[in-house]
VOVOTOR-689938 format. One line per 8 residues: number of its first residue (from 0); their letters; for each residue x, y, z of C-alpha. Coordinates in Angstrom, 3 decimals. Each point is the difference from the previous one (the first is absolute). Example, Ala and Ser with C-alpha at 12.3 -4.5 7.8 and 13.67 -1.06 7.14 Angstrom:
! VOVOTOR-689938
0	as	12.300/-4.500/7.800  1.370/3.440/-0.660 .
***
This chain:
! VOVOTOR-689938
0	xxxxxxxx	67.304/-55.819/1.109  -1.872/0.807/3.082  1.727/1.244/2.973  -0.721/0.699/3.741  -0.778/4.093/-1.110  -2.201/1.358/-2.893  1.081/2.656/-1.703  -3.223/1.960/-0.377 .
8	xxxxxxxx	1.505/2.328/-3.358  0.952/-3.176/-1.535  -2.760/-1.539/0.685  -2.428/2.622/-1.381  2.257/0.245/-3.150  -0.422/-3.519/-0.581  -3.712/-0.186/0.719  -0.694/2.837/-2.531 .
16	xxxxxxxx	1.951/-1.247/-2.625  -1.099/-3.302/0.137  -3.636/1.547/0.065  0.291/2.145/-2.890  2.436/-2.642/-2.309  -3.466/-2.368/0.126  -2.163/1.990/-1.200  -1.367/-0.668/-3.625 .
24	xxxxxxxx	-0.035/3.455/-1.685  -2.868/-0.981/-2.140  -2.174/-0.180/3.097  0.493/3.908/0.375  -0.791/0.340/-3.609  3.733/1.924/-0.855  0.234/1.083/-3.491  2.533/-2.779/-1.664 .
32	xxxxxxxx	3.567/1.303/0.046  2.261/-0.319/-2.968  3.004/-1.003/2.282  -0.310/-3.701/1.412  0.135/-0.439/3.270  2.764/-1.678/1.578  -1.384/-0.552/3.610  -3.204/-0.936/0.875 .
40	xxxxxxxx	-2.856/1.870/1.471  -0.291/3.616/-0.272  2.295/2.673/-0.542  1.259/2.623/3.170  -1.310/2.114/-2.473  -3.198/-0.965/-0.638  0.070/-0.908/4.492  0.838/3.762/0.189 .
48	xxxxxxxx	-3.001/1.113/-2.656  -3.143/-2.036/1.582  1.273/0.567/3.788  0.339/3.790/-1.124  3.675/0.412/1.731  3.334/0.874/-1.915  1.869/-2.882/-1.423  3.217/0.880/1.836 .
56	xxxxxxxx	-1.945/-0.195/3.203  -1.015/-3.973/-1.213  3.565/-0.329/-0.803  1.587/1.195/3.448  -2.848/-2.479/1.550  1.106/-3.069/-1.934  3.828/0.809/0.387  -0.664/-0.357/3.985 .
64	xxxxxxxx	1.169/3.472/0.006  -1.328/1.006/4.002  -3.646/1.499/-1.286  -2.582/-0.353/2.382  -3.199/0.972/-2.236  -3.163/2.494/1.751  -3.362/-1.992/0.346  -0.818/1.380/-2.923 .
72	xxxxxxxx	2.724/-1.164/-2.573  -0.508/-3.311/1.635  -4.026/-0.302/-0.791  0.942/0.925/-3.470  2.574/-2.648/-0.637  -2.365/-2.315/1.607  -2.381/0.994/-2.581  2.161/-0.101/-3.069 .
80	xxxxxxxx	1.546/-3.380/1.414  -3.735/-1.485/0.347  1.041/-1.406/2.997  -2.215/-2.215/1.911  -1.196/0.781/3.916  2.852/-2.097/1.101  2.442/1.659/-1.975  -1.018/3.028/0.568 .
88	xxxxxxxx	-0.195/0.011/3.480  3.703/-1.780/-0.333  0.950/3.480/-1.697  -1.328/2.084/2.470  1.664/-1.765/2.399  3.599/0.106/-1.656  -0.231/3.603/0.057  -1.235/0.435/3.191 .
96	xxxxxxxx	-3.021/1.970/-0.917  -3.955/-0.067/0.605  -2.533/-0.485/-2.431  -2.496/1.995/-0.592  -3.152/-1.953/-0.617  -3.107/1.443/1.744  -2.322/-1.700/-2.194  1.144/-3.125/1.373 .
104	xxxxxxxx	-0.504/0.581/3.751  -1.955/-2.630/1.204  -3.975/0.919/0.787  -1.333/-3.444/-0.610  1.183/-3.591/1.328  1.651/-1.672/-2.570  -2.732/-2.958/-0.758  2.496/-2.989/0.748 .
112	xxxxxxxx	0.761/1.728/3.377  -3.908/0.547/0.740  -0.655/-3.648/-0.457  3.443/-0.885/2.334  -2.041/1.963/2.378  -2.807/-1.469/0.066  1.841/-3.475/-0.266  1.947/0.668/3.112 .
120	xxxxxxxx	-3.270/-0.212/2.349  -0.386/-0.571/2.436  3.332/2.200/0.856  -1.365/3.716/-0.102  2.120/1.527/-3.080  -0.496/2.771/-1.871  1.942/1.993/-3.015  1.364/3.452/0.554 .
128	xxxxxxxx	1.828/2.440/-2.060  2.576/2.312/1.118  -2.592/2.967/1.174  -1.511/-2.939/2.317  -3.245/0.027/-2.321  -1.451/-3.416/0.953  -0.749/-1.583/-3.833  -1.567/-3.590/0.842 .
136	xxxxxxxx	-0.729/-1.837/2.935  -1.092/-2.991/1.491  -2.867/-0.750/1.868  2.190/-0.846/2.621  1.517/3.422/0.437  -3.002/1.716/-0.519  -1.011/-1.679/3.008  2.837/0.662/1.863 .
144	xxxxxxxx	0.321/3.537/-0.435  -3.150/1.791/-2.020  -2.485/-0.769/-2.435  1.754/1.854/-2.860  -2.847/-0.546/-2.393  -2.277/2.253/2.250  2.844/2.940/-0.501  0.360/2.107/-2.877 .
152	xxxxxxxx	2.960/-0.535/-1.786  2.418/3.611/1.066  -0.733/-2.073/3.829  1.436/-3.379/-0.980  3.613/1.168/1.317  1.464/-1.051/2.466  1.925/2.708/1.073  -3.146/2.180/-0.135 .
160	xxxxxxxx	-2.365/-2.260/2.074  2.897/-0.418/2.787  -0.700/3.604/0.441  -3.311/0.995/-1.232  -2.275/-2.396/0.556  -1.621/-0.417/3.371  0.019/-3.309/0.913  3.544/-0.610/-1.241 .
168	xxxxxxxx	1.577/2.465/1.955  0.417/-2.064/3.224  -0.003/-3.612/-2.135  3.684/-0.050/0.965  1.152/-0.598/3.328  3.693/1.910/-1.143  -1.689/2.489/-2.373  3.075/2.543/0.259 .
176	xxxxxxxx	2.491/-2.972/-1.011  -2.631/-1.040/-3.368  -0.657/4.158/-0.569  4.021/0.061/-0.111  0.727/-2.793/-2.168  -2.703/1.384/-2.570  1.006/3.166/-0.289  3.647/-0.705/-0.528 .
184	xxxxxxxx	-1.049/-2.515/-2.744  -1.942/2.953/-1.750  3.299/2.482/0.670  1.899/-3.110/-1.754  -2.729/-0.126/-3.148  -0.461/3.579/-0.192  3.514/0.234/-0.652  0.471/-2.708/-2.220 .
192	xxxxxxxx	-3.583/1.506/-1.893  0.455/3.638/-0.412  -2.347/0.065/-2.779  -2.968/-1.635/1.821  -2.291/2.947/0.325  -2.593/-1.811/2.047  2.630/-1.545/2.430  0.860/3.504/0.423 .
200	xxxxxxxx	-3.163/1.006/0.696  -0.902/-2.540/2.766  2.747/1.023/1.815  -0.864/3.557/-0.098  -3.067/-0.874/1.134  1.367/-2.328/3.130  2.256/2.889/0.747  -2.585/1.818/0.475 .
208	xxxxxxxx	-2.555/-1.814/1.165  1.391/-1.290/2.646  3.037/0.688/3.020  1.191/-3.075/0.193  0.985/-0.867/-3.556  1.272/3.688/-0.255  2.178/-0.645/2.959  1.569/-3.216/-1.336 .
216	xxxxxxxx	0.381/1.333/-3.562  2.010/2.764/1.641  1.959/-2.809/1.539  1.912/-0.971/-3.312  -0.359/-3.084/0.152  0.588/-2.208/-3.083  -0.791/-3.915/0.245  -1.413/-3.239/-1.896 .
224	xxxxxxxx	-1.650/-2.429/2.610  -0.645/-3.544/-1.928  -0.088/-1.902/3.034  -1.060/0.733/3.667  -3.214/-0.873/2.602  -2.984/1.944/0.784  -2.465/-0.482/3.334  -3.496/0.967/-0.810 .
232	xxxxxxxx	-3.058/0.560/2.095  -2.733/-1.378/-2.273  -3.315/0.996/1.183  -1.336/-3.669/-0.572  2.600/-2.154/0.913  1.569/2.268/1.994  4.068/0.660/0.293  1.705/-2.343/-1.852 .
240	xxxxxxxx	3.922/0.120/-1.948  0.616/-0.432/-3.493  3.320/-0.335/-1.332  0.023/1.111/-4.337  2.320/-0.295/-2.437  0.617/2.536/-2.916  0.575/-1.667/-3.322  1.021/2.076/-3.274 .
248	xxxxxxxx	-0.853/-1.832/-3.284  3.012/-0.326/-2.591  -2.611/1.051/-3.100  -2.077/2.926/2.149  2.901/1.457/2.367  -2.435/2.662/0.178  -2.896/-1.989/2.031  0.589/-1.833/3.586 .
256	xxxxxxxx	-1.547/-2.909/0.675  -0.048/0.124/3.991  -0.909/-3.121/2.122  -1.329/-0.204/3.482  0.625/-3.372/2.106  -0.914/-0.840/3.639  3.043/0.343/2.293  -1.748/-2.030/2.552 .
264	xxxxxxxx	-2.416/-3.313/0.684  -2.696/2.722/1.693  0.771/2.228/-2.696  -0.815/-2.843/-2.187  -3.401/-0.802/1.273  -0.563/3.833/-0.491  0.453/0.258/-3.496  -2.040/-3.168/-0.427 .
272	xxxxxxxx	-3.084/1.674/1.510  0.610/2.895/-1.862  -0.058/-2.227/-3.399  -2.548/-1.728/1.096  -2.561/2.408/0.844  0.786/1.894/-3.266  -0.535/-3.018/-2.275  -3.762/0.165/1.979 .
280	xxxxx	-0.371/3.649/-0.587  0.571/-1.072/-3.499  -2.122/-2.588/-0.374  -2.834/1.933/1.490  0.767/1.878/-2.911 .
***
């Protein structure tokens, strides 16, 4: 019976039971027991042995007895459970704890999402991850904004070409208002990342590197912009407005696909100069 409220203890008693009764204890190659088993799966016991937690602890869990389980305790049931991403992400989220998966922070576009990219022309898109590292790009985008191919790779982020690089430091007409919306978006993934040592890093090194950022981070800020407009002075084209759209895949949460679109008819015509003398730069080769 479903009804308007979850109960979140029930619910995690239920999902961990039913987890652990369909197991096959063969697959975890248990010595054979003398006594038959009368329920399926494995044995709280046997939960309790390969998750390396006390079997009274399992117990109080599956009797919906008001446990709310560290990070760690719920990795390890994961583990012994062999639950699946979605499941275990489903866990994590029933006890209202953060994973801790560092090895899984994104550093490379996903490839599906590299060839949406590039599918998407001619709209200027281009995949982020939560530091702002730019992953893949269009040609498009690299028109609109930089030729990312001609940057080493610690340059291709946003955030860091906003403020470091020179001719990106006046592309925005309201560079305070995108400055601000960056750096609380870091505040907000720095927070939800604490063990991201290089996220860390960068903004150490914006901090000090330079005022502005420093000033803002100071600020307190904490936000997650999807959605907005931006009015750039392109040094071909000249000013032009772009609104994008930030998009969050259901299989990669961890990589943004962002997607820029004309707000206007001269806007328009902009971008289609831009695309069009890039395919010719191209094809110059």
């Amino acid at each position: 019976m479903i009804t308007s409220t979850v109960d979140v203890t029930q619910e995690l008693a239920a999902f961990l039971r039913t987890r652990r009764e369909r197991l096959d204890p063969q697959d975890f190659g248990l010595p054979a027991r003398r006594q038959a088993r009368r329920t399926p799966g494995l044995r709280r016991e046997e939960v309790a042995e390969l998750a390396g937690i006390s079997v009274d602890y399992i117990v109080r869990l599956e009797q919906a007895r008001g446990l709310r389980p560290s990070a760690d305790v719920v990795e390890a049931l994961a583990s012994a459970l062999r639950l699946g991403p979605e499941e275990r992400a489903y866990l994590f989220g029933l006890t209202q704890q953060r994973p801790r998966d560092p090895d899984k922070l994104a550093t490379t576009a996903e490839p599906s999402l590299a060839r949406l990219v590039a599918d998407l022309a001619p709209l200027p898109a281009m995949v982020m991850n939560h530091r702002y590292d730019i992953l893949a790009w269009n040609s498009e985008m690299a028109g609109l904004l930089l030729d990312f191919d001609a940057l080493p790779p610690s340059q291709r982020n946003a955030m860091w070409l906003c403020l470091m690089h020179p001719r990106t430091r006046e592309f925005y007409v309201d560079r305070e208002h995108v400055v601000r919306e960056g750096v609380a978006h870091l505040r907000t993934a720095w927070a939800a990342h604490p063990e991201d040592e290089a996220l860390t890093d960068l903004i150490a090194e914006f901090i000090t590197g330079d005022e502005e950022f420093a000033r803002l981070w100071n600020e307190g800020d904490v936000r997650l912009n999807g959605r907005g407009r931006k009015v750039i002075r392109h040094p071909e084209v000249g000013p032009l407005t772009v609104d994008f759209e930030t998009l969050t895949p259901l299989q990669d949460p961890e990589q943004l696909l962002v997607i820029y679109r004309a707000a206007d008819d001269a806007s328009q015509s902009a971008l289609d100069l831009i695309a069009k003398a890039r395919r010719g730069s191209e094809q110059r080769g």
